[in-house]
N, C-alpha and C positions, 0 to 999 in steps of 0.2 A: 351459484356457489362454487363450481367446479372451476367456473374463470375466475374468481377471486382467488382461489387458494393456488390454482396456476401462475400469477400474478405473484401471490407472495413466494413461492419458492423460488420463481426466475428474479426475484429482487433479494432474496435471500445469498441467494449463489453468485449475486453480483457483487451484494455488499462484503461478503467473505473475499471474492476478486479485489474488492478494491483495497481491502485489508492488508491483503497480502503484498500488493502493488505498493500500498503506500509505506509500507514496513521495508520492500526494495529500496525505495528512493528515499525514502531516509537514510539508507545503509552508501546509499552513493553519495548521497551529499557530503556524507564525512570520509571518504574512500575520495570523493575528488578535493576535499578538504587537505585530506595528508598529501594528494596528489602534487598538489598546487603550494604546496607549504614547501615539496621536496624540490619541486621548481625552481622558486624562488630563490632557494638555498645554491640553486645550479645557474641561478644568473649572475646572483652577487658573486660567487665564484668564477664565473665567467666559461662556464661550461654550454650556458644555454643561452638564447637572448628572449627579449621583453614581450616577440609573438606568442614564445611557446607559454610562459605564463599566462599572458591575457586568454591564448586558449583553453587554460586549465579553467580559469576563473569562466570563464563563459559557461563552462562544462558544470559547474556549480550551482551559476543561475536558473540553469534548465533545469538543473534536478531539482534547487529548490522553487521552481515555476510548477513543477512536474508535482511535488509532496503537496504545494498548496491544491491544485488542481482534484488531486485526489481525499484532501481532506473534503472539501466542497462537495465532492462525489460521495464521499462516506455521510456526509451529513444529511443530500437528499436520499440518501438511501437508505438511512433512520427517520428520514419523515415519510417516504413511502411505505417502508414498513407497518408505522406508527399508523396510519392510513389505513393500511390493507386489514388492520386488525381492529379496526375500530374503536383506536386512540386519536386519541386530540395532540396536535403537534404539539402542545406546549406539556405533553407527560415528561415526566420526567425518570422514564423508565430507559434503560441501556441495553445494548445488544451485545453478548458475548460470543464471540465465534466458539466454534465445539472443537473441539480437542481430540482428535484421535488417541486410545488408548491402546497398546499392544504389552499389556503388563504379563498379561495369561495369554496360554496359546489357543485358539480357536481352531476346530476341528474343519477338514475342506469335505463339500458333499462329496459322497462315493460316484455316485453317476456325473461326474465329468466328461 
């Protein structure tokens, strides 16, 4: 019992990793997006040439190689969960990341 529940926390803490990961490279795919659009804008005006775009658009690919990569990551990481817990892969139950709250202040122990 003690490995199973070791198991689901260290897939817990991945699947929040990969969360988080995949929420970056979404942010870069549209970040090389504008990138590549403001290139573009700097060839046709002839400030830049046809490399430095092709390299922006490259830069794009990967990120979005990089978001699929980690969708696939998050999705074995809801059926290992689904798994760990003694669900059937095909439940149809979702995992919510937890939300850290700092609405009220919390007090720090005195023996620090």
């Amino acid at each position: 019992l003690l490995i199973i529940t070791a198991l689901l926390a260290e897939t817990y803490f991945k699947y929040q990793a990969n969360l988080s990961l995949l929420e970056i490279h979404r942010d870069l795919v549209l970040a090389y997006t504008a990138n590549a659009a403001l290139i573009a804008k700097r060839v046709e005006y002839g400030l830049d040439n046809q490399i430095a775009l092709e390299q922006a658009e490259a830069l794009i690919l990967t990120a979005e190689e990089d978001v699929i990569n980690f969708e696939k990551e998050r999705a074995l990481n809801e059926s290992q969960l689904k798994i760990l817990m003694g669900l059937g892969p095909d439940d149809t139950r979702t995992f919510e990341p937890p939300t850290a709250r700092f609405d009220r202040p919390f007090p720090l122990p005195e023996n620090i």
